[in-house]
C-alpha positions in Angstrom: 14.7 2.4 1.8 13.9 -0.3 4.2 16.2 -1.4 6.9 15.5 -3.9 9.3 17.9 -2.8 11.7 15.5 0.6 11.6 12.8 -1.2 12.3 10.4 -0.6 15.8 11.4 -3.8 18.3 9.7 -2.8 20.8 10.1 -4.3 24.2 6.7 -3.6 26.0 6.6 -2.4 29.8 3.5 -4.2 30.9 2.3 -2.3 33.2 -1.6 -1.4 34.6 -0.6 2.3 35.0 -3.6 2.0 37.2 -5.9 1.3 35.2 -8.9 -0.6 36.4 -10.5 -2.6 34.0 -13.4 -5.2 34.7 -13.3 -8.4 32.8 -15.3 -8.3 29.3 -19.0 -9.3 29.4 -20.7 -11.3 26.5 -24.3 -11.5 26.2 -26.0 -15.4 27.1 -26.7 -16.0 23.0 -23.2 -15.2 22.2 -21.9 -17.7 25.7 -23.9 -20.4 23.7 -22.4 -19.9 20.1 -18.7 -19.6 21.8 -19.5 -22.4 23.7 -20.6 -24.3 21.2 -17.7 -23.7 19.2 -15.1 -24.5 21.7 -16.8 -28.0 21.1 -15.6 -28.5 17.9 -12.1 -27.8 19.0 -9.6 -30.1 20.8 -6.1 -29.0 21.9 -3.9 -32.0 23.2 -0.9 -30.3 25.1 2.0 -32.5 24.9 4.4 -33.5 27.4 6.3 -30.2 26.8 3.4 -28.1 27.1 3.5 -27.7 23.0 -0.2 -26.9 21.9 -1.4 -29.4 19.2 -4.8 -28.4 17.7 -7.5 -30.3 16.1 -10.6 -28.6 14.2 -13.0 -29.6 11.6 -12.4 -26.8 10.1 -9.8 -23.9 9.7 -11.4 -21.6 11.3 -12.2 -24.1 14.2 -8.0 -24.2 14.1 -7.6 -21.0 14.6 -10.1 -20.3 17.2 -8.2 -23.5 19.2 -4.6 -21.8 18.7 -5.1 -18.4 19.7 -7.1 -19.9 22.5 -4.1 -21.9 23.4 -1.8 -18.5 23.1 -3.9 -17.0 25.4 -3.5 -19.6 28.2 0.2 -19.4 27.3 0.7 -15.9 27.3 -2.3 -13.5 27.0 -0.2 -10.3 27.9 2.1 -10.9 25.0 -0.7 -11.1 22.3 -2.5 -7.5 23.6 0.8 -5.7 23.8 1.5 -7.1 20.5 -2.4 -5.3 19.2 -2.2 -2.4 21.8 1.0 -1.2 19.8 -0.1 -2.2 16.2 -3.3 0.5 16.6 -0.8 3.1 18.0 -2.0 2.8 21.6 0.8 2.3 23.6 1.0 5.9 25.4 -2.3 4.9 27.2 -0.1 2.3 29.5 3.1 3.8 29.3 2.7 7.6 28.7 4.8 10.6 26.7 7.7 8.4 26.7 6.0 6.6 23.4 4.0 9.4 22.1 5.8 10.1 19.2 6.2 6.1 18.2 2.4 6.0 19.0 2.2 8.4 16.0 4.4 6.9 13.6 2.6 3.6 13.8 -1.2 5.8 13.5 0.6 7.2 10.1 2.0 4.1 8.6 -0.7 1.6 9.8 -4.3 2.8 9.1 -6.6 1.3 11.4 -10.3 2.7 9.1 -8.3 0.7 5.9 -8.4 -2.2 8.0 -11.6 -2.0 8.9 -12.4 -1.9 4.9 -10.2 -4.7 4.3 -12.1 -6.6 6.8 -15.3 -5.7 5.5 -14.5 -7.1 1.6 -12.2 -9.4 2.9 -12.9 -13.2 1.0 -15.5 -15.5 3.3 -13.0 -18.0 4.2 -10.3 -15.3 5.6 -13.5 -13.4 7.4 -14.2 -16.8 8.8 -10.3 -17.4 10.4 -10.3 -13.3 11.2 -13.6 -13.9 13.9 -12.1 -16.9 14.9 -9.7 -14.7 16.2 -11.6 -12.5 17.6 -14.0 -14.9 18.9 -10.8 -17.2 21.2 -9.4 -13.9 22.8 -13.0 -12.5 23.9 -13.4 -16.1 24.9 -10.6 -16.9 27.0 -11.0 -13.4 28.7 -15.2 -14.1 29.3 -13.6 -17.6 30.7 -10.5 -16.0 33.1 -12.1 -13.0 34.6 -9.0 -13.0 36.6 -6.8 -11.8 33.8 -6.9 -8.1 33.8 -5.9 -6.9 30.6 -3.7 -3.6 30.2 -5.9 -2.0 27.8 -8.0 -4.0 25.6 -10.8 -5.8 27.0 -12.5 -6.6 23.6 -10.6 -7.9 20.5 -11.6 -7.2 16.9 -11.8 -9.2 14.1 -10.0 -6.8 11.8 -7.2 -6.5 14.6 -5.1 -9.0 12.5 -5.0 -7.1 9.3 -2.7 -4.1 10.7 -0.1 -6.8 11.0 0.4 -8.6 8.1 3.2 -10.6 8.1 5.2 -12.4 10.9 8.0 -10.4 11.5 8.1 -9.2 15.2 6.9 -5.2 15.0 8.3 -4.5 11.9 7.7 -0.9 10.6 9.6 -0.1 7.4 10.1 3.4 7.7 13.5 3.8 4.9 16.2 6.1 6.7 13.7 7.9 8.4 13.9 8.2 12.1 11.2 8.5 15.4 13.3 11.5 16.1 13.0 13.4 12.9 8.9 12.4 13.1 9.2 14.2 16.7 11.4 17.3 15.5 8.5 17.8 12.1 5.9 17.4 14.3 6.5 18.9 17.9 8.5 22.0 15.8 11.1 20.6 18.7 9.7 22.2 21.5 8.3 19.2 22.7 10.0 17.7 25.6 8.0 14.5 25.0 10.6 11.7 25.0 10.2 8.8 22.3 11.7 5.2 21.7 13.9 5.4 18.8 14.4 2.6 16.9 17.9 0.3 17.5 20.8 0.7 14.3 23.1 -1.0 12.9 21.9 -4.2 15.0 21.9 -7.7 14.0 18.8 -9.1 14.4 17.9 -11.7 12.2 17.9 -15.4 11.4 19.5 -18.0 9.7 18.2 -20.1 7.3 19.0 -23.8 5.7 18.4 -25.6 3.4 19.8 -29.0 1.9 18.7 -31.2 -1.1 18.9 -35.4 -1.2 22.7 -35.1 -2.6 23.9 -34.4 0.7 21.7 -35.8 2.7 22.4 -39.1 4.3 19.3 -40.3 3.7 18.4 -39.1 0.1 15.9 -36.6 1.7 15.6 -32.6 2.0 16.5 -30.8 5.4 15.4 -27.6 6.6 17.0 -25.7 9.0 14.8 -22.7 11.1 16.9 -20.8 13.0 15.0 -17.3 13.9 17.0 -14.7 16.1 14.6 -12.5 17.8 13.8 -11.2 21.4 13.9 -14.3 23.4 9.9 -15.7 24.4 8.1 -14.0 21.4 7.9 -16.8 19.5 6.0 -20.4 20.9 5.9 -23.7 19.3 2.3 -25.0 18.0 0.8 -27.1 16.0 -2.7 -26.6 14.0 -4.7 -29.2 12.2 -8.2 -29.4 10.5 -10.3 -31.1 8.2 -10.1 -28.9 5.7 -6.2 -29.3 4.8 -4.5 -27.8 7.2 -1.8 -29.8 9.4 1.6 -27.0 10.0 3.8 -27.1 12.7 6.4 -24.6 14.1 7.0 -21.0 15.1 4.0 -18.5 15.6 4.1 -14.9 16.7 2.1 -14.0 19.7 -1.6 -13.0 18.9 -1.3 -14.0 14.7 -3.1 -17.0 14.0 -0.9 -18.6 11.3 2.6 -20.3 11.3 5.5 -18.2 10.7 8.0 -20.5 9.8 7.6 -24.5 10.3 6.7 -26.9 8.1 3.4 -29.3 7.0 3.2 -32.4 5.5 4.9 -31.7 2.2 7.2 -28.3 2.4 8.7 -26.3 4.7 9.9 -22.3 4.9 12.4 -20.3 6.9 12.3 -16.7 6.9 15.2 -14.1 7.4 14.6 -10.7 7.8 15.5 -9.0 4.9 17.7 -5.4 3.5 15.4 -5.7 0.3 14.4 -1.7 -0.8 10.4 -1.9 -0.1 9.5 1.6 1.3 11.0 5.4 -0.2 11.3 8.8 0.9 10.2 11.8 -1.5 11.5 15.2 -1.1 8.5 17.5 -1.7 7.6 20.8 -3.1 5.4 22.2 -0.9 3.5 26.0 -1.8 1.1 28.0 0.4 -1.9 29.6 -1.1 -4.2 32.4 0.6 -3.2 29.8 4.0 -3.9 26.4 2.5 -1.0 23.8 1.6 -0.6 22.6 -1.5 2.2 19.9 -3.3 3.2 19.9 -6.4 3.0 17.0 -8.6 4.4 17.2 -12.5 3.8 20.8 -12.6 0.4 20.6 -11.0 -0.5 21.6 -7.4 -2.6 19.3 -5.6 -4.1 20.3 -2.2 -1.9 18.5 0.8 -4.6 16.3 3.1 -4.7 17.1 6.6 -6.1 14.7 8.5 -6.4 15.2 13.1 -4.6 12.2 14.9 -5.6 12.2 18.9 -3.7 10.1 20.5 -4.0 9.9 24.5 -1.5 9.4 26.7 -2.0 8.2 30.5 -0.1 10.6 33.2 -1.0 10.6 37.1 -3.7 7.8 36.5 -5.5 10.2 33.8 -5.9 9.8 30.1 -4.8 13.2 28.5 -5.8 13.4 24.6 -3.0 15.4 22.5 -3.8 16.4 19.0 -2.0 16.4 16.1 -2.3 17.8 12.3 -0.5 15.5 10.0 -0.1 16.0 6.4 0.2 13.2 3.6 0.6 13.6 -0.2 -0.2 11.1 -2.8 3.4 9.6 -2.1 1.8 9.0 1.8 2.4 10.5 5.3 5.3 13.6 5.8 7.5 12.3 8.1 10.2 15.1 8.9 11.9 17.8 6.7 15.6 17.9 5.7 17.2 20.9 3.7 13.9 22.3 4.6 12.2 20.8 2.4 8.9 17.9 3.8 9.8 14.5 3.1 7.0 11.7 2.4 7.2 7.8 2.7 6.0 5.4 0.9 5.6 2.1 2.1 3.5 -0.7 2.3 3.4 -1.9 6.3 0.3 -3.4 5.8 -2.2 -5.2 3.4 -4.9 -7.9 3.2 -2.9 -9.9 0.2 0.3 -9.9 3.0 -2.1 -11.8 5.1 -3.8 -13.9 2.8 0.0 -14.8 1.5 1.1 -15.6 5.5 -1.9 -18.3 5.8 -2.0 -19.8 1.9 1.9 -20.4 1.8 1.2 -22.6 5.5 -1.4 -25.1 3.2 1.2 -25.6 -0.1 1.4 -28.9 -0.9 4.5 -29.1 -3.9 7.2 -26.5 -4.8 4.5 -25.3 -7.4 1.7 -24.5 -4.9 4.5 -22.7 -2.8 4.9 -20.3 -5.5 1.6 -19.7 -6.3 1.9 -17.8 -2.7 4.9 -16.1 -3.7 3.7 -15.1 -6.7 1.0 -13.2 -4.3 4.3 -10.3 -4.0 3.2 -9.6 -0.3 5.9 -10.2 1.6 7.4 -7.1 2.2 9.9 -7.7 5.2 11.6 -11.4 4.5 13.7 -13.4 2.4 12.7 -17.4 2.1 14.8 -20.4 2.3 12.5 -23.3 1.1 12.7 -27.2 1.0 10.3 -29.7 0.4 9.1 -33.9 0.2 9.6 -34.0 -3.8 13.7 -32.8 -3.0 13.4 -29.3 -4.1 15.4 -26.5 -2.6 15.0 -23.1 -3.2 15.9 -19.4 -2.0 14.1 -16.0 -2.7 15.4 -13.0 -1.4 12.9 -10.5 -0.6 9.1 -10.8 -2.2 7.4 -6.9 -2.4 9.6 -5.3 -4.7 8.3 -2.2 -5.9 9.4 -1.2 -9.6 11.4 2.4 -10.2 13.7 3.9 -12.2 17.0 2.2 -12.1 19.0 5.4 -13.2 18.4 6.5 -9.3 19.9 5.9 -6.2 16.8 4.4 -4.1 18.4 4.7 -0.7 18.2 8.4 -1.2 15.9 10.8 -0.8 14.1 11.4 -4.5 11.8 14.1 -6.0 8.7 13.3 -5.2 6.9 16.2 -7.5 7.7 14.1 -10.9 5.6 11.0 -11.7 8.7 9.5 -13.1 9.7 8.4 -9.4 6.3 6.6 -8.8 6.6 3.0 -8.2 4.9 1.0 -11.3 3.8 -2.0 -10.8 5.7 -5.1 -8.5 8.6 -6.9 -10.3 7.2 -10.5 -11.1 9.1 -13.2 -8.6 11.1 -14.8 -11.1 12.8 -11.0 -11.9 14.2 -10.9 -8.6 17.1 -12.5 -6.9 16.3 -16.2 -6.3 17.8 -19.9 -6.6 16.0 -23.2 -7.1 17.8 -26.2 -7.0 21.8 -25.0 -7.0 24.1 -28.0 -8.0 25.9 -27.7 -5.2 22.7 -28.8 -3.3 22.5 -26.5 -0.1 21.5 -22.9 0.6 22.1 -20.5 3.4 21.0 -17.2 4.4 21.9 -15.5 7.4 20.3 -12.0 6.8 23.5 -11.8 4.3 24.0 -10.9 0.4 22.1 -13.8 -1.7 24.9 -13.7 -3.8 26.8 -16.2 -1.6 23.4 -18.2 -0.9 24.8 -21.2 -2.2 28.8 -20.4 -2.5 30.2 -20.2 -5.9 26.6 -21.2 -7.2 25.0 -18.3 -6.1 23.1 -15.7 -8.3 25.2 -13.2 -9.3 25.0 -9.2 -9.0 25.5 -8.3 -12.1 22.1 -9.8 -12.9 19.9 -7.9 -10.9 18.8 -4.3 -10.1 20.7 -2.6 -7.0 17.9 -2.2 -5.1 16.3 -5.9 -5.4 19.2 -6.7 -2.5 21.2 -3.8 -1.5 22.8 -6.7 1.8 26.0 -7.3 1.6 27.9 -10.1 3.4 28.4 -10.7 7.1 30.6 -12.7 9.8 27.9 -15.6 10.0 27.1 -15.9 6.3 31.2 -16.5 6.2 31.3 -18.8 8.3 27.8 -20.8 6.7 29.6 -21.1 3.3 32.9 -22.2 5.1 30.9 -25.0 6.5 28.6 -26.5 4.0 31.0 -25.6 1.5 33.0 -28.7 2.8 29.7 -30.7 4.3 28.4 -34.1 3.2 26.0 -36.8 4.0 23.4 -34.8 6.3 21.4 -35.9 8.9 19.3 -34.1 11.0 22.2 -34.3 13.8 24.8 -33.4 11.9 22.6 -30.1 10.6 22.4 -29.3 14.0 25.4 -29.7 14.7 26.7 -27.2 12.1 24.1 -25.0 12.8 25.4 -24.5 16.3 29.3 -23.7 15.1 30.5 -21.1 17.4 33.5 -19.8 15.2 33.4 -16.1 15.6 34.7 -15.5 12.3 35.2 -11.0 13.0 38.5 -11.9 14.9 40.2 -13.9 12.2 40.8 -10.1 10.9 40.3 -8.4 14.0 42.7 -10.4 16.5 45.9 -10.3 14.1 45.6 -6.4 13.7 45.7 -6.3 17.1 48.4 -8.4 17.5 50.3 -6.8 14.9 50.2 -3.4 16.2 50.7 -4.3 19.8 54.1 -5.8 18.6 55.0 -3.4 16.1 54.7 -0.3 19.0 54.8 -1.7 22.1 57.9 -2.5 24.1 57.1 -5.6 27.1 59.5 -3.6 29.0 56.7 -0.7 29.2 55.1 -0.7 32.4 51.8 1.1 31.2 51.4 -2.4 29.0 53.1 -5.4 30.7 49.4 -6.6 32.2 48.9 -7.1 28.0 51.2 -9.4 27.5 49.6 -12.4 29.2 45.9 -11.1 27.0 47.3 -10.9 24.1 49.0 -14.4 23.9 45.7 -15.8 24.8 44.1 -14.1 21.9 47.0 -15.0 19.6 46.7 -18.4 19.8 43.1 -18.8 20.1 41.5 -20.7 17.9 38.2 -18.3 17.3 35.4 -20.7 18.7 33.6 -19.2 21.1 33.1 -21.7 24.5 32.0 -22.1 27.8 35.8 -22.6 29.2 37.2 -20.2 27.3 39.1 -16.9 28.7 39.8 -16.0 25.3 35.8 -15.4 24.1 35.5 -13.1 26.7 38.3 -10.6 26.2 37.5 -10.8 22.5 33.9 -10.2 22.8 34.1 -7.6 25.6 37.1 -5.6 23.3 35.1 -5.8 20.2 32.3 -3.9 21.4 34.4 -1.0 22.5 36.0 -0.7 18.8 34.7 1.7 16.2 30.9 1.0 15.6 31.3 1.0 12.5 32.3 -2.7 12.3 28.8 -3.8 14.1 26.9 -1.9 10.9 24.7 -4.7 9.7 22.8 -3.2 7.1 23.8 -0.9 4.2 22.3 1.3 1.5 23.0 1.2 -2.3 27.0 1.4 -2.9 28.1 1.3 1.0 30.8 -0.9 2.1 29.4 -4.2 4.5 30.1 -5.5 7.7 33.2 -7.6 6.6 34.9 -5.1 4.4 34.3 -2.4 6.7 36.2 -4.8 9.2 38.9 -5.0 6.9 39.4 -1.9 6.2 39.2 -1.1 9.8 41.7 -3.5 10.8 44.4 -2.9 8.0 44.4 0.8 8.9 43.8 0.8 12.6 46.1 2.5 15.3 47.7 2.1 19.1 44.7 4.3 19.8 41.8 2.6 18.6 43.1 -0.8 19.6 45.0 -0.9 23.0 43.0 1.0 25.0 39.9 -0.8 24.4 41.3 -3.7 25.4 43.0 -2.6 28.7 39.5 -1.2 29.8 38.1 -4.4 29.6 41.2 -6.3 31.8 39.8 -3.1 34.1 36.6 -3.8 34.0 36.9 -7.8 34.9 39.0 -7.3 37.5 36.8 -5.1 39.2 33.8 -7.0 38.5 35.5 -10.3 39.4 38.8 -9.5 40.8 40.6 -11.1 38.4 40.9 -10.6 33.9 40.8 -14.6 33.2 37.1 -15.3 33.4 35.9 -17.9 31.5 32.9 -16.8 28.7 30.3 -19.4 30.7 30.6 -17.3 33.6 29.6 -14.4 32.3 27.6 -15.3 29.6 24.5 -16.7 30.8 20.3 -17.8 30.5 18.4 -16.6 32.8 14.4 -16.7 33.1 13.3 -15.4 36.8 9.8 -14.5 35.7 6.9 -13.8 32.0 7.2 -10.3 32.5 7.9 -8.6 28.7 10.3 -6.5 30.4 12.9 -8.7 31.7 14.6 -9.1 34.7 18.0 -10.2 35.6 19.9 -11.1 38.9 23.4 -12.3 39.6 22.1 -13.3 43.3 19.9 -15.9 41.5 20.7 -19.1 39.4 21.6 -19.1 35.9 23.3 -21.1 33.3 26.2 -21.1 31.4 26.0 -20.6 27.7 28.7 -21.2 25.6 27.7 -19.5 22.0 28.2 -16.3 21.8 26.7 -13.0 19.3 25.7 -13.9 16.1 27.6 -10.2 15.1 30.7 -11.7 15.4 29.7 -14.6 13.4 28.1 -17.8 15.8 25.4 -19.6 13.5 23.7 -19.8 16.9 22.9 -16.6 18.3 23.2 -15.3 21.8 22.9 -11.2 22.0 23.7 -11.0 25.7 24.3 -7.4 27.9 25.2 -6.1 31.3 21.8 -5.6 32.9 21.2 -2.8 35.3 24.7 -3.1 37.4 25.3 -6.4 36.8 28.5 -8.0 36.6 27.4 -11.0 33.8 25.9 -10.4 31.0 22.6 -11.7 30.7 21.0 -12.9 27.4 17.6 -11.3 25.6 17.8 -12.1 21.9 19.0 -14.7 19.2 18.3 -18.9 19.3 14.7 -18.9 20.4 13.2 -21.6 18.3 14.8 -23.8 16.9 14.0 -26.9 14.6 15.5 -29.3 12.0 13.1 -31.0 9.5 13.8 -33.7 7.1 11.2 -34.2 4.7 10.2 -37.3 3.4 7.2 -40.0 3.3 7.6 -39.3 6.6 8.3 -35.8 8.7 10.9 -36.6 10.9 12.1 -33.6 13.0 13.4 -31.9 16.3 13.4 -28.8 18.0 14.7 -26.2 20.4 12.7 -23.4 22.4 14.3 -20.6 24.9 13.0 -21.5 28.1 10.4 -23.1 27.3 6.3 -22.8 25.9 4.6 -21.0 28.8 4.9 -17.6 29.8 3.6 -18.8 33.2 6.3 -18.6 36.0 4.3 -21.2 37.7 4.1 -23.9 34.7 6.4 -26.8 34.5 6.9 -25.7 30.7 8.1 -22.6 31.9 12.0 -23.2 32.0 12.1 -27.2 31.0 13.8 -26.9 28.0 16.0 -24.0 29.6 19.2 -27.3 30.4 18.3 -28.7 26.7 19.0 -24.8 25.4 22.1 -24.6 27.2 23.4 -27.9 25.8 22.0 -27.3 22.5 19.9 -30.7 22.7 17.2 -31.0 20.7 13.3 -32.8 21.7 11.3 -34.9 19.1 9.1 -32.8 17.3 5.5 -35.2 17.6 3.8 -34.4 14.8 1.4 -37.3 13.9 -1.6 -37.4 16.1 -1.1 -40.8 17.1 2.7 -40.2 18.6 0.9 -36.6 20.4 -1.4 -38.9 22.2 1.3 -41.0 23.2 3.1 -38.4 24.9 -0.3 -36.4 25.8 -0.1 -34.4 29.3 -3.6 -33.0 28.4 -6.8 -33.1 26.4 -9.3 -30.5 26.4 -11.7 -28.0 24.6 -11.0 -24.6 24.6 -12.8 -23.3 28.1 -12.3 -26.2 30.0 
């Protein structure tokens, strides 16, 4: 079963490992066709360094925006490819070998190739546009050395498929079990194993005329993900296309933004869309064989080489892997080989990500949903006719609902073989509620719209195995009571810092310390000054307060098992799990947590009553992937705090290497209100800011604005770009 807290996130060392590599070399006809083609293009940088891109045609679109991504951050887009083809090791060595060979089994490089090679003439066309801008932009800045790949492909593209940052559905299935199957566990090769029970995320809204001020829809796109993945563009042709927003470095179309007529936000989604099979495995005279409904079938074997780099040397290792018609074996438990199936890649995905960025009316917008490709997201939707609507997950494989998907099943029976894709309107969505808003925040869609909502009783357990968390609370609390919405007021909303965990988690506390503790007690008389700050707190995190960071610093040292995010079929969620946590929790699991954390401040700061804005703070010191953080230089102040605990706007901050503040990595990174209309109006929010170039005024200019949660103009009519215009060019000049 898919998890997106299981998911590979990785965080790329870039690195040369001294690797020399010349700049790429194009013969003179092929200078004259890319030439000529960077003609047709025109990218008019705004006066926050935001792309806009003008082409006759699509493909001239995409060839202008992925140019554009390269000048912006060319080392983000190759890391991006170097891991999708399983490539990493050759930068960073053993220490990925084993996630190097989990991507070469789940992501097939040759099927990519075939995909490319029947792909329809008008994707081929946007797929070497692709191609053609990276090989471009390196023939044009021989001073960019890439890490590894010198030459870009146009099939590159179509081993990631969708949006979602590195996402690898791999069910419960772990890097480590891979390792242990495949090594025999004499391997000493370390390997990145993929983060838990985190948040990651977004939050999505969505709010029809009725409460709007103005009579017209609002969107709200609110992605959390690893800070500076995600730039702001725009991309415009002849041929249709005019979509503005969020795009993931290296893809060439919008994640989630909006065009002319619609808009989409996607959250990551719990939706079941990959399986494990448990299977029955038989040697004969030394070949392997599976069985399959009493029949044995021989077990292919295909060689993986996958080289790692070590002392300035490429060393090839080889590997026998072993698939069955379920697809790759992926570790063994109760000795028996387990196989996933899963579906981490296809041309239809793509097709899906660029169609759904050209809909033009609610109906065209589920024409592309009725495409069943989207295998990682759920959708919040709103458009220019009024329409609202939510669909929660898309790829939904169809099984046997006597079974309990988030297990292991028998995978030598046909009757566990996926059949077919439930249609869309089967699964769990919502068009139009009467209450007239949605919201999803990587929570249970049956609170999407409050009282409204689908209900569970409707729908097959494994079409949305999420259950509720602290910030979908706190959504429904809000709009629950909202009214009369404007764009600032959205915001507004959208950046409440109520930490909803410690409406349940501060009164247990405060319950037990006055039930057991007597004030007279010397071991505890330093709590009593805490805990009355806690008690009457109000549960908002800000940049003044004492009270967010004892809270925030003590929940993180209580039992784990109130951060687990996502949950299998029948599993208690993050909120009850609190509750039952809280209503059952001791002395012991409580008190000296928090008297750690008065420890740890004062020797950090020499005293316990530091305010959350001086330890919780932005900082952007260079565009390396792999961040760096220092007390000794500036920083600011932010006031939100983890969307875990329940902020609509996230900040996932941590104590980097020795540091006494906590530095922030993931959560708001764009961020961007639409109202749709006769007319777009809109604004927006980046981390930091659109360049990855320390040395670019757009490097940290919006870094104040992300602090104070102001919002810029989005310009998205050609003639207000020009007004504001800091640069016109082709691509090369």
């Amino acid at each position: 079963m898919f998890k997106y807290h299981k998911i590979i996130l990785f965080i790329f060392v870039f690195c040369c490992a001294n690797l020399q590599i010349s700049a790429q070399k194009i013969n003179a006809k092929e200078v004259v066709r890319l030439e000529k083609l960077a003609q047709q293009v025109s990218i008019i940088r705004d006066k926050w360094g935001i792309p806009h891109v003008y082409g006759k045609t699509d493909a001239d679109a995409v060839f202008g925006l992925l140019y554009a991504q390269c000048e912006d951050d060319f080392k983000r887009i190759e890391m991006n490819y170097v891991e999708k083809l399983g490539r990493l090791s050759e930068i960073k060595g053993q220490s990925v070998l084993y996630n190097d060979l989990e991507i070469r089994l789940l992501i097939d490089t040759e099927e990519a190739k075939s995909d490319y090679k029947k792909a329809p003439l008008w994707l081929k066309k946007l797929l070497n546009s692709y191609a053609d801008a990276i090989n471009f932009y390196l023939y044009k800045h021989p001073e960019v050395k890439p890490a590894l790949l010198t030459h870009f492909e146009p099939w590159f593209p179509l081993l990631w498929t969708d949006g979602s940052i590195g996402a690898i559905s791999t069910a419960d299935l772990s890097t480590g079990e891979l390792k242990a199957f495949y090594s025999g566990n004499n391997d000493k090769v370390a390997y990145v194993e993929r983060e838990k029970n985190v948040q990651t995320g977004s939050n999505g809204f969505a709010f029809s005329p009725s409460k709007t001020a103005d009579g017209k829809a609002i969107l709200y796109i609110n992605p959390h993900t690893t800070f500076y993945f995600r730039p702001e563009v725009q991309i415009t042709s002849e041929e249709g296309l005019n979509v503005y927003g969020a795009v993931t470095w290296g893809q060439f179309f919008i994640y989630q933004g909006f065009n002319d007529n619609c808009g989409w936000m996607h959250t990551s989604s719990n939706v079941d869309v990959a399986d494990m099979y448990a299977e029955k495995i038989t040697n004969k005279n030394g070949k392997l064989f599976y069985e399959f409904d009493k029949k044995l079938l021989p077990v292919i074997e295909k060689e993986i080489i996958i080289k790692y780099t070590e002392n300035g040397k490429l060393i090839p290792k080889k590997f026998k892997t072993y698939f069955t018609n379920n697809g790759p074996v992926m570790s063994k438990r109760d000795r028996k080989w387990i196989s996933l199936k899963s579906n981490n890649r296809s041309m239809t995905s793509l097709i899906q990500s660029w169609v759904r960025t050209k809909s033009k009316s609610f109906d065209d917008y589920k024409k592309a949903m009725d495409l069943k490709a989207n295998a990682s997201n759920n959708t919040v939707y709103a458009d220019s006719k009024g329409n609202i609507a939510y669909w929660h997950g898309n790829f939904i494989p169809i099984r046997d609902k006597s079974l309990n998907w988030a297990k292991v099943v028998d995978g030598s029976v046909s009757t566990t073989q996926w059949k077919g894709l439930h249609e869309v309107d089967e699964t769990v969505h919502i068009y139009n509620p009467v209450n007239g808003w949605l919201q999803n925040c990587n929570s249970t869609p049956y609170s999407v719209a409050g009282e409204n909502s689908p209900k569970k009783e409707n729908y097959l357990p494994y079409m949305a195995p999420d259950g509720e968390n602290f910030r979908g609370i706190n959504a429904v609390r809000i709009f629950s009571k909202g009214d009369h919405y404007t764009l600032d007021k959205v915001i507004a909303d959208g950046y409440d810092t109520k930490l909803s965990i410690f409406e349940i988690l501060i009164p247990s506390l405060i319950a037990v310390f006055e039930k057991n503790i007597k004030p007279s007690d010397p071991e505890y008389s330093e709590l009593i000054e805490p805990i009355s700050i806690l008690k009457n707190w109000d549960y908002y995190a800000k940049e003044n307060s004492v009270a967010t960071t004892l809270a925030v610093e003590w929940a993180y040292k209580l039992d784990p098992i109130i951060l687990k995010a996502y949950i299998d079929e029948g599993e208690p969620d993050q909120v009850q799990n609190t509750k039952n946590f809280a209503q059952n929790a001791t002395v012991a699991q409580l008190i000296p947590q928090l008297q750690e954390v008065l420890k740890n401040l004062k020797s950090n700061w020499g005293t316990w009553q530091v305010a959350w804005g001086e330890i919780n703070r932005f900082q952007r010191l260079n565009g390396d992937i792999d961040l760096k953080y220092d007390d000794s230089q500036s920083s600011l102040p932010i006031a939100f705090g983890p969307g875990s605990w329940g902020s609509l706007p996230s900040f996932k901050s941590n104590y980097q290497n020795g540091s006494k503040k906590r530095y922030g990595y993931n959560g708001n990174s764009f961020v961007c209100a639409v109202e749709f209309g006769s007319k777009i109006k809109a604004k927006s929010l980046l981390a930091g800011g659109n360049s990855g170039d320390l040395n670019s005024k757009h490097f940290n200019d919006q870094s104040e604005m992300y602090q104070k949660g102001q919002f810029k103009d989005v310009l998205f009519y050609k003639e207000d770009v020009l007004k504001n215009a800091e640069k016109t060019y082709h691509p090369g000049e």
